[in-house]
C-alpha positions as CSV (number, residue, x, y, z in Angstrom):
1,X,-9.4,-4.0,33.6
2,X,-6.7,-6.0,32.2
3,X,-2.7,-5.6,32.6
4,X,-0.5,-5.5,29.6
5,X,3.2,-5.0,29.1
6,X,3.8,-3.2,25.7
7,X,7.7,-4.3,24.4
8,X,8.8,-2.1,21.8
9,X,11.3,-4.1,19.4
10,X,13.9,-1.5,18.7
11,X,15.9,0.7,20.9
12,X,15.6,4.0,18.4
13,X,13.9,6.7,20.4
14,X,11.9,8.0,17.2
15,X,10.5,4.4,15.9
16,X,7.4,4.5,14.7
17,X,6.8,1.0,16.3
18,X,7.2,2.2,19.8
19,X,4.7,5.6,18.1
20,X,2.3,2.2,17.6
21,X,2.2,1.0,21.4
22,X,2.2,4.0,22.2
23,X,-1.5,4.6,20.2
24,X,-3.1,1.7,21.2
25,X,-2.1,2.6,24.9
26,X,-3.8,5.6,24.8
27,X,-6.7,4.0,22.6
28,X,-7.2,1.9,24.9
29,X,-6.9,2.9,28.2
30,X,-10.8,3.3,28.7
31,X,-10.1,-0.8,28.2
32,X,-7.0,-1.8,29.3
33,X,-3.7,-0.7,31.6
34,X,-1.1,-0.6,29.3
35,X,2.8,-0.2,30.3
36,X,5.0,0.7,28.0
37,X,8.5,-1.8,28.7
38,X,12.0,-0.9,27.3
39,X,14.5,-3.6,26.2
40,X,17.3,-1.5,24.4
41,X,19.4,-0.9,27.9
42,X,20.4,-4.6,28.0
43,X,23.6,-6.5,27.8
44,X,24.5,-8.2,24.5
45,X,23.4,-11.9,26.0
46,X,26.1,-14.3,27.1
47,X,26.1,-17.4,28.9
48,X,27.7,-17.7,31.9
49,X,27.7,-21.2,34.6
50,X,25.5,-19.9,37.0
51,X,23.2,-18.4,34.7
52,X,23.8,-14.3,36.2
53,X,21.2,-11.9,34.9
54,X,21.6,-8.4,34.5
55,X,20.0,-6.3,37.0
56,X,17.2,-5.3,35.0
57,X,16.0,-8.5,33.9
58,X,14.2,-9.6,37.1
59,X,11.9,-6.4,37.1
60,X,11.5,-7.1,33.5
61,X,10.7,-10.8,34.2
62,X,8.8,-10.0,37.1
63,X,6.4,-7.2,35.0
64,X,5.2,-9.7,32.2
65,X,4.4,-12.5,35.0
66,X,2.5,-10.1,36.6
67,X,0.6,-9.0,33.3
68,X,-2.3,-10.7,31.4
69,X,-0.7,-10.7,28.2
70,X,2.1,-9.0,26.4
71,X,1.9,-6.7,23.0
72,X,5.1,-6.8,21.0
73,X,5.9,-4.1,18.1
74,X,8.8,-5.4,15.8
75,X,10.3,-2.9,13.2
76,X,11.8,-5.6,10.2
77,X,15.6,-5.3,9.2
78,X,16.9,-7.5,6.4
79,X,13.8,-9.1,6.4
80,X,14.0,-10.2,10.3
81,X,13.9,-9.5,13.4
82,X,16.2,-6.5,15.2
83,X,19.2,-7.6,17.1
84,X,18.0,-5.8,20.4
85,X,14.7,-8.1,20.6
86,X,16.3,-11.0,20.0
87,X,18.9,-10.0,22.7
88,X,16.0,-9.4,24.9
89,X,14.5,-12.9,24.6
90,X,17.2,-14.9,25.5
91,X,17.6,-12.8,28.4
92,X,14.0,-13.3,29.2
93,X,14.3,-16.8,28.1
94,X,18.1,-17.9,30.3
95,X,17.1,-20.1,33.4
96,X,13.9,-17.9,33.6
97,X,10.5,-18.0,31.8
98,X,7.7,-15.0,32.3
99,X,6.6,-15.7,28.5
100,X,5.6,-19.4,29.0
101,X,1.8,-19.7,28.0
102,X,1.5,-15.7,28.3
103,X,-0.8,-14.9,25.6
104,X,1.0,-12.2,22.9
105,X,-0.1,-9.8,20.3
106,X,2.5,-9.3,17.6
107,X,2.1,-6.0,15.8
108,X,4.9,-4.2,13.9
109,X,5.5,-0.8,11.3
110,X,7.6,-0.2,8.4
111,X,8.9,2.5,6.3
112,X,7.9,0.6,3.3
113,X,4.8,-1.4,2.0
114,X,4.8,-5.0,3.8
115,X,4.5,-3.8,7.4
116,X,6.9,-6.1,8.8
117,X,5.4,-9.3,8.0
118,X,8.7,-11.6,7.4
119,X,9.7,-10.1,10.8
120,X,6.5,-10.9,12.8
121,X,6.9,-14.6,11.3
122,X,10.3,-14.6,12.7
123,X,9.2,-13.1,15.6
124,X,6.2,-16.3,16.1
125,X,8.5,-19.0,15.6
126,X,11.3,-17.6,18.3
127,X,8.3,-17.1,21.0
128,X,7.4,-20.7,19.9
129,X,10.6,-22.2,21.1
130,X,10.7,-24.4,23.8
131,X,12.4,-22.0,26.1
132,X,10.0,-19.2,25.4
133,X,6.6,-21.7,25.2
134,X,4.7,-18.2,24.8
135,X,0.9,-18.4,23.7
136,X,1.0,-16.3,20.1
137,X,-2.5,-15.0,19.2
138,X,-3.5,-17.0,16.1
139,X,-4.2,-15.1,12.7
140,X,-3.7,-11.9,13.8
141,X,-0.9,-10.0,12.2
142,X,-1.5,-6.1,12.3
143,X,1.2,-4.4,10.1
144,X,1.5,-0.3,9.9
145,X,3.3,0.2,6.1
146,X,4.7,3.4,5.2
147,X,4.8,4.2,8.8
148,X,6.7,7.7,8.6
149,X,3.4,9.3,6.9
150,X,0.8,6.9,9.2
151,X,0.6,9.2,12.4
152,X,-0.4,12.8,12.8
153,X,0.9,15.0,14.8
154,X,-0.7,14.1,17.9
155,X,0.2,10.5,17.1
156,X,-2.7,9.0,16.2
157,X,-2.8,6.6,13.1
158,X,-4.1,8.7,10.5
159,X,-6.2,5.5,8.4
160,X,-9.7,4.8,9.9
161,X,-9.3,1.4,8.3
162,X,-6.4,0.9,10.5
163,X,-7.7,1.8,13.6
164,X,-11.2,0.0,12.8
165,X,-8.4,-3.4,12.1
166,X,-6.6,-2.6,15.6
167,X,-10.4,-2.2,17.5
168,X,-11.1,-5.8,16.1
169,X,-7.7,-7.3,16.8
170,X,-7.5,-6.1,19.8
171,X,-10.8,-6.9,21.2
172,X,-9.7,-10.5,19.9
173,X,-6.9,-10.3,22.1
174,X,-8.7,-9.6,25.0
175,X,-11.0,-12.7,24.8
176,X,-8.1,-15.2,23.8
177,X,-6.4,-14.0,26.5
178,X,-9.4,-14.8,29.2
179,X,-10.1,-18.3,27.0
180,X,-6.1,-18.5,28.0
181,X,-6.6,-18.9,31.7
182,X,-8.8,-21.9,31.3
183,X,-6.2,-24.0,29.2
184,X,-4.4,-25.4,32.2
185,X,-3.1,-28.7,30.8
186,X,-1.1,-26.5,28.2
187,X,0.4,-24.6,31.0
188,X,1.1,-27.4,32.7
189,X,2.5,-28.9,29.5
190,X,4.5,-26.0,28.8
191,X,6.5,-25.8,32.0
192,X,7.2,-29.5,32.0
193,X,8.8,-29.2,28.8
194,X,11.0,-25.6,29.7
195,X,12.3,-27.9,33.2
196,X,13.7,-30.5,30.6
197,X,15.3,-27.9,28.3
198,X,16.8,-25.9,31.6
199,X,17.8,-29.6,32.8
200,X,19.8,-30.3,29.7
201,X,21.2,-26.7,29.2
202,X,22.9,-27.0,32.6
């Protein structure tokens, strides 16, 4: 059985997109281990010459190098991504580097229509940077619209079309991230390239 660390994008206690992780980790569970990882207790970021860390960075660092792969709700405000996942990659991303080649699911849920879909392109080209060199699973976007009336009162997604998209997504997900562990030159590649950029940022 497979690892995952599930990051909720948002630090609101009532979000639907932490709801959504929490779903599929119960969905799932016959299938995968999933952990549930909070980022809204961080620092705003800030650089500082010998590159301190906040105290809860390394367990957070230490958790998605230890997993197989990482699931990532984002909510979508002004058409982007929240503050308080940004904040949390560049922590994740400052002289350290647990997402480099780690394969990721990007889902997300909105009040309205689109689902979050300007945010999860956001959200694809930040975990694409250099710093981040994260492995993003290729056409897959899973968006929850009008999330406030998509979960019942046990918390399950309501839609049997939605569930029935998450099954096949997720199942994906589970053999890109196996196909993953074979692609060692990328790897390789990868961390070559995030030594240069920590080189230069020093």
């Amino acid at each position: 059985m497979k690892k995952y660390i599930a990051i909720p994008g948002t630090n609101r206690a009532g979000s639907t997109n932490r709801r959504l992780l929490q779903f599929i980790k119960e969905h799932f569970k016959d299938q995968a281990d999933i952990e549930l990882m909070e980022i809204g207790g961080l620092p705003v970021f800030y650089k500082t010459p010998d590159r301190f860390l906040p105290a809860e960075v390394p367990a957070m660092v230490k958790k998605i190098e230890e997993a197989d792969g990482v699931l990532i709700s984002t909510p979508e405000y002004d058409h982007g991504v929240p503050a308080v996942l940004m904040n949390a990659l560049s922590w994740l991303s400052y002289g350290v580097h647990p997402f480099a080649d780690k394969p990721v699911m990007i889902t997300g849920a909105s009040y309205g229509m689109l689902g979050t879909s300007r945010a999860q392109a956001m959200l694809r080209q930040m975990l694409d940077a250099p710093e981040l060199s994260a492995r993003i699973m290729p056409s897959s976007e899973y968006m929850v619209g009008h999330s406030l009336q998509a979960f019942d009162d046990n918390g399950n997604l309501k839609e049997e079309n939605l569930v029935d998209r998450l099954d096949g997504l997720f199942n994906d997900f589970e053999t890109f991230v196996d196909v993953n562990k074979n692609l060692v030159y990328n790897r390789e590649h990868a961390m070559n390239d995030i030594r240069k950029t920590d080189l230069k940022n020093k």
